[in-house]
Residue frames relative to the residue before (quaternion, step in Angstrom):
aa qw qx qy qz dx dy dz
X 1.0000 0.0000 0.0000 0.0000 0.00 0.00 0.00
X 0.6911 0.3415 -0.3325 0.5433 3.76 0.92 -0.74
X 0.6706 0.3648 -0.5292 0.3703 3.50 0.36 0.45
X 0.6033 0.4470 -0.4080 0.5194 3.67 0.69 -0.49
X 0.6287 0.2713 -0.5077 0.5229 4.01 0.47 0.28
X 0.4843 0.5831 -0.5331 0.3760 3.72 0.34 -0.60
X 0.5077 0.6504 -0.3717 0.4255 3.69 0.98 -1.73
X 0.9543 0.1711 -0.0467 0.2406 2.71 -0.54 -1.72
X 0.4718 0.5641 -0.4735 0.4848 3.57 1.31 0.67
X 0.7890 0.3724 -0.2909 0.3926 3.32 0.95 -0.33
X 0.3313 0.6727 -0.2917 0.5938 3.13 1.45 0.47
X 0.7322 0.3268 -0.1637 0.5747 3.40 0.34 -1.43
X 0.6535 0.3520 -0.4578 0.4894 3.91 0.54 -0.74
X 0.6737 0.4314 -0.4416 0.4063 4.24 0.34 -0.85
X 0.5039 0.6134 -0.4192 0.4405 4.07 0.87 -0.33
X 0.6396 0.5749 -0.2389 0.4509 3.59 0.82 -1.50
X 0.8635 0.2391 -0.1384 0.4219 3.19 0.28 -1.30
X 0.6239 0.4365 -0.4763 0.4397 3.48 1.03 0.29
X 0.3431 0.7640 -0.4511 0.3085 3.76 1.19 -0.18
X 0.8446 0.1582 -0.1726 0.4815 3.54 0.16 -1.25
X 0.4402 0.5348 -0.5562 0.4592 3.65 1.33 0.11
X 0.6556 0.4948 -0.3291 0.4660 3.75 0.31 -0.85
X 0.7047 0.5091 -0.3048 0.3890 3.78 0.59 -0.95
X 0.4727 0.6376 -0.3143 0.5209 3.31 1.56 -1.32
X 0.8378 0.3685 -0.1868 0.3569 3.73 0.08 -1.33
X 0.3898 0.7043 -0.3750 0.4597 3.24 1.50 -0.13
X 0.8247 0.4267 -0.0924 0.3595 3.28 0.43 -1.54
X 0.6670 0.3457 -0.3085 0.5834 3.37 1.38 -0.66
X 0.6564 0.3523 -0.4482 0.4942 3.85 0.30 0.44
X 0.5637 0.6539 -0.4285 0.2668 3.62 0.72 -0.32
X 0.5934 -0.6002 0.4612 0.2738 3.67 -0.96 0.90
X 0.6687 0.6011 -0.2535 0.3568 3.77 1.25 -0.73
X 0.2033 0.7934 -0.5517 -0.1572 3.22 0.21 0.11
X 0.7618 -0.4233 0.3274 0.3650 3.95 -1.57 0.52
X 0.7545 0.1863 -0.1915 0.5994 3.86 1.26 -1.31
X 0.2141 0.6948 -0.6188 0.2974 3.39 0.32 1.23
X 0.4038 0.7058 -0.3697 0.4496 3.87 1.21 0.41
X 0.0850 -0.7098 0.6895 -0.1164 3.43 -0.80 1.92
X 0.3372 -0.5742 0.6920 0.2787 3.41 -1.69 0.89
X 0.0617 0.8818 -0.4544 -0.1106 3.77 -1.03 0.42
X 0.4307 -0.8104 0.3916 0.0660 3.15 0.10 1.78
X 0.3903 0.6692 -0.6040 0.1871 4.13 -0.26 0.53
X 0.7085 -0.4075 0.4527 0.3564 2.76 -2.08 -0.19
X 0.4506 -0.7022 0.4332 0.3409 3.81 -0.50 0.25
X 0.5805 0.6906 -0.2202 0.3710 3.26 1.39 -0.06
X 0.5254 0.7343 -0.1655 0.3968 2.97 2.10 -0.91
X 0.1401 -0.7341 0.6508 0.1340 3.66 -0.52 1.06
X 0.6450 0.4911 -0.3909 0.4358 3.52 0.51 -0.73
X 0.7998 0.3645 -0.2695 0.3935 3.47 0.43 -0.53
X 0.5613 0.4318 -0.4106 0.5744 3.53 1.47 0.86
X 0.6258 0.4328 -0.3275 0.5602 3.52 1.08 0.46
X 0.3764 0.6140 -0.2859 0.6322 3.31 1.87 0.08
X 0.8513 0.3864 -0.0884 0.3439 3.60 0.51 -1.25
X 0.5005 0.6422 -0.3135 0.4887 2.77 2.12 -1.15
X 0.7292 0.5727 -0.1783 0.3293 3.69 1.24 -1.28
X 0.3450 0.7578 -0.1698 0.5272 2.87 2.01 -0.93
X 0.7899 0.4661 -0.0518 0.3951 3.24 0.03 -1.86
X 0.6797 0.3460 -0.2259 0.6060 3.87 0.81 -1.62
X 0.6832 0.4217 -0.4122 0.4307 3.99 0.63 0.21
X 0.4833 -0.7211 0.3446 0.3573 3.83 1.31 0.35
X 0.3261 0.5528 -0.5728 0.5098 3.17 0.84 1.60
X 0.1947 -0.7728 0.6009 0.0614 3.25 -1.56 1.25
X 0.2604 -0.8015 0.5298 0.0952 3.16 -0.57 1.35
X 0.0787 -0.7752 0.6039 0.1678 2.97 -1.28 0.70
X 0.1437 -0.8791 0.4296 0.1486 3.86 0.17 0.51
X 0.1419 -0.6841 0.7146 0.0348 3.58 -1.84 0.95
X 0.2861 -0.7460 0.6013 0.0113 2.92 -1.63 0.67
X 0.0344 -0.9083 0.4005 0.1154 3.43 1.28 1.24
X 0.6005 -0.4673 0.3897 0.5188 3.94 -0.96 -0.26
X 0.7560 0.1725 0.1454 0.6145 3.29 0.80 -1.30
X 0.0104 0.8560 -0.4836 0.1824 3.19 -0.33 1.91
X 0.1394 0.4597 -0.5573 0.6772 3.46 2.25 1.62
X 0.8220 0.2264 -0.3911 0.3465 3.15 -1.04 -1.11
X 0.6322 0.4040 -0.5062 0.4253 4.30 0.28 -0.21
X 0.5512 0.6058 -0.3780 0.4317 4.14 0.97 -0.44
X 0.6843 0.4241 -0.1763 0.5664 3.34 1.21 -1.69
X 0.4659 0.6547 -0.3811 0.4572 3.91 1.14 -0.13
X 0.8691 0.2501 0.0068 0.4267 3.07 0.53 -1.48
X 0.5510 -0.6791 0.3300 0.3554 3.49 1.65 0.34
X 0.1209 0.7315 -0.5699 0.3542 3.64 1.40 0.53
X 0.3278 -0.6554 0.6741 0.0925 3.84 -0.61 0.95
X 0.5395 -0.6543 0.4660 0.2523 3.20 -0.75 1.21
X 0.6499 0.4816 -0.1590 0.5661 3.83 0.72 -1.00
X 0.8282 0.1772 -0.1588 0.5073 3.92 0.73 0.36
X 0.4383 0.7179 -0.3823 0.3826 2.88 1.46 1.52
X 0.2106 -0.7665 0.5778 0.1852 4.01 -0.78 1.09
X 0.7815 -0.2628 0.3535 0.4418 3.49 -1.51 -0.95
X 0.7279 0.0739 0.0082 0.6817 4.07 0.60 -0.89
X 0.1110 -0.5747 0.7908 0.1793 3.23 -1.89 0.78
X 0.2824 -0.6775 0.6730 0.0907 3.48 -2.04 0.33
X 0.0022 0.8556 -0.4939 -0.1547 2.89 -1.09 0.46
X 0.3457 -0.8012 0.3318 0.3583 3.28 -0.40 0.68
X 0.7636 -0.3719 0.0795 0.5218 3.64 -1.78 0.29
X 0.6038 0.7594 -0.0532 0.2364 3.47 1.28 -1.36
X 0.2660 -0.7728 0.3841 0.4296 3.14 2.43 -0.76
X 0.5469 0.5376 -0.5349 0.3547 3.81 0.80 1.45
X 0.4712 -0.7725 0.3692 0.2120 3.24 -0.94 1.00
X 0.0594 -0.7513 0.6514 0.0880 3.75 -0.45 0.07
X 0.1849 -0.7571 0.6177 -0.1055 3.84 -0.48 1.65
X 0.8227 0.1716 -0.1254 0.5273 4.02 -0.07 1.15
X 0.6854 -0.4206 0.5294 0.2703 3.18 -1.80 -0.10
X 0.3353 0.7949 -0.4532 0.2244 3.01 0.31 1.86
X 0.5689 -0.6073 0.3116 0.4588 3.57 -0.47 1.22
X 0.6846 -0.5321 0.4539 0.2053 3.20 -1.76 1.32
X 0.6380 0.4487 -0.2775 0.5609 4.06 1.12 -1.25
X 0.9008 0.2595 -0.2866 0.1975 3.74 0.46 -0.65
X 0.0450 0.7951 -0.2970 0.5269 2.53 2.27 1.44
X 0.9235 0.1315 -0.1249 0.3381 2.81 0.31 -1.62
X 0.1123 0.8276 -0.4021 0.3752 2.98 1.98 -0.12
X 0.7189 0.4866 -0.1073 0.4847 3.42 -0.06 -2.38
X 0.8331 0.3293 -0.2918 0.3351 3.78 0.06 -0.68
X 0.5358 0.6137 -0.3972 0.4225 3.27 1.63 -0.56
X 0.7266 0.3212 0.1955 0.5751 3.57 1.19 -1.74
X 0.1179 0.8891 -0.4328 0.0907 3.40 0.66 1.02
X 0.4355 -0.7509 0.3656 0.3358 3.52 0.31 1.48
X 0.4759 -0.5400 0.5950 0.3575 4.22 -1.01 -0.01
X 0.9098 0.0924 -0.1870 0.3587 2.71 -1.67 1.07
X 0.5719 0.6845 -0.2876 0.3488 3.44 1.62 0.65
X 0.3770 -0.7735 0.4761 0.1813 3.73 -0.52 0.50
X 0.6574 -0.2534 0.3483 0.6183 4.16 0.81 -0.42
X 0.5505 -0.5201 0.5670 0.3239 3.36 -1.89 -0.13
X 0.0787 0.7111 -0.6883 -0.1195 3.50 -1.29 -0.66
X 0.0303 -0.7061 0.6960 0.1266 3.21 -1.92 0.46
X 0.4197 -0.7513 0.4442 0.2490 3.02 -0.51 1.25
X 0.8239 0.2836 -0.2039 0.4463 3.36 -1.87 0.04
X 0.7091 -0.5543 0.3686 0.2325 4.03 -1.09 -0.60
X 0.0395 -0.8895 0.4153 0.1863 3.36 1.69 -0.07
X 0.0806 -0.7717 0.5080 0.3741 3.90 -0.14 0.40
X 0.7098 0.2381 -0.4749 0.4626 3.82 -1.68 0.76
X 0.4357 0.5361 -0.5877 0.4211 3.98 0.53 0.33
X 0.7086 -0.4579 0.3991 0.3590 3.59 -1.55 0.92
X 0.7461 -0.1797 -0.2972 0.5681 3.68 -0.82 2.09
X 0.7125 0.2881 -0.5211 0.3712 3.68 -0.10 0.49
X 0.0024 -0.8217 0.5640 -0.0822 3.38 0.45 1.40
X 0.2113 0.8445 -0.4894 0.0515 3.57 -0.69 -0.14
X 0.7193 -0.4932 0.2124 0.4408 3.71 -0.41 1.70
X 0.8414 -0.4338 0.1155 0.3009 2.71 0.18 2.24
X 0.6578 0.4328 -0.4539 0.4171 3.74 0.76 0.10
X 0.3308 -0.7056 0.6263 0.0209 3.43 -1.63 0.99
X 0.0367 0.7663 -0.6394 -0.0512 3.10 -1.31 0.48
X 0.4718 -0.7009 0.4242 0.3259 3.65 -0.88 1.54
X 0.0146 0.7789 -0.6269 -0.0093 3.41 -1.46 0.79
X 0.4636 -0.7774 0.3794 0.1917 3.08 -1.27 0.12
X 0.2107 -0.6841 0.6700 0.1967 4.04 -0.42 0.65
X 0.0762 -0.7671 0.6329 -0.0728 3.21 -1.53 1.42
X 0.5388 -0.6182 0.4780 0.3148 3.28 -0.98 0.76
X 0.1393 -0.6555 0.7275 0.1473 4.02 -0.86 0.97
X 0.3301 -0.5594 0.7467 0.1430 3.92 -1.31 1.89
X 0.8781 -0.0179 0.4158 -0.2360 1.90 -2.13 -0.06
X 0.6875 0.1270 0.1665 0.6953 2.86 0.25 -2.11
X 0.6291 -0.4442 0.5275 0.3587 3.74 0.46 0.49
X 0.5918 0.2741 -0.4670 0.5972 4.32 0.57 0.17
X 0.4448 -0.5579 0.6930 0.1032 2.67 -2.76 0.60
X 0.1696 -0.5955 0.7847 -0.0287 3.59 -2.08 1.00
X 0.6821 -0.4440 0.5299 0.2384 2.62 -1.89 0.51
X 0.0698 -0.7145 0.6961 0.0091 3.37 -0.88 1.06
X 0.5570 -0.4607 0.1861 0.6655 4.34 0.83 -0.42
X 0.5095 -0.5544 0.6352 0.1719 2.55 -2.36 0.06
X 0.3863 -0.8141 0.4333 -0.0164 3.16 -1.10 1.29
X 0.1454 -0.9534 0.2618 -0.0361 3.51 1.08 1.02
X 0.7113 0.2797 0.0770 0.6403 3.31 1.53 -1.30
X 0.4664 -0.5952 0.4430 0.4816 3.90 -1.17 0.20
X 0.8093 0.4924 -0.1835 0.2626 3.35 1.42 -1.07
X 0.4217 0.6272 -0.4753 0.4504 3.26 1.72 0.78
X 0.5535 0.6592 -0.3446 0.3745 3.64 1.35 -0.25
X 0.5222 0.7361 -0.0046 0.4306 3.43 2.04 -0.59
């Protein structure tokens, strides 16, 4: 009998102390991080931009969402070039913008490693197969551009495949 409790106290004491060693490591490898938190501004009308969010969301981003009266004048607010506009802008906790259906990784990419003299990303216009403008399986390459600064766009990458979006 004192060895089968001996057992199982030491057991129960090596369980304890590996709990928060194991939690601890959880958190620093985990894809989530705490300011992973976007305001997202659309039209309420938008399907595409709730399949946008759904993606958003399964990539450990919390969305919080608005539905402004006038969602030009927040674009023209925030310097959104008229020529590199989508359906919903975000912004992130940090005060960068993200303008389209851009991949969740090259999101976070941008927040890990925020380029100088930059403002957020954007893809203009609706790319179809780009994260919520899915559509029976066809794709069309697009580009993610850097939003300056000065209110102009750069290349930020090129999106070639569905599964570089991934």
């Amino acid at each position: 009998m004192n060895k089968l409790f001996s057992s199982i106290m030491a057991i129960s004491l090596l369980t304890a102390t590996a709990i928060p060693t194991i939690t601890e490591a959880a958190s620093e490898t985990s894809i989530v991080r705490k300011d992973n938190v976007i305001e997202v501004h659309k039209s309420p009308t938008c399907g595409c931009c709730n399949g946008w969010l759904k993606h958003m969301e399964d990539s450990g981003f919390n969305t919080h969402i608005n539905h402004p009266q006038n969602l030009t004048a927040l674009k023209n607010e925030m310097g959104v070039p008229a020529n590199a506009r989508s359906c919903h802008t975000a912004i992130s906790k940090q005060g960068y913008i993200f303008e389209g259906h851009i991949p969740a990784k090259l999101i976070k990419q941008f927040l890990d490693n925020p380029p100088a003299n930059t403002k957020g990303l954007v893809v203009p216009a609706m790319p179809v197969g780009s994260p919520g403008m899915e559509y029976n399986n066809q794709f069309m390459p697009y580009s993610v551009l850097l939003l300056n600064d000065d209110g102009t766009v750069s290349p930020y990458a090129e999106i070639s495949t569905q599964e570089e979006q991934y």
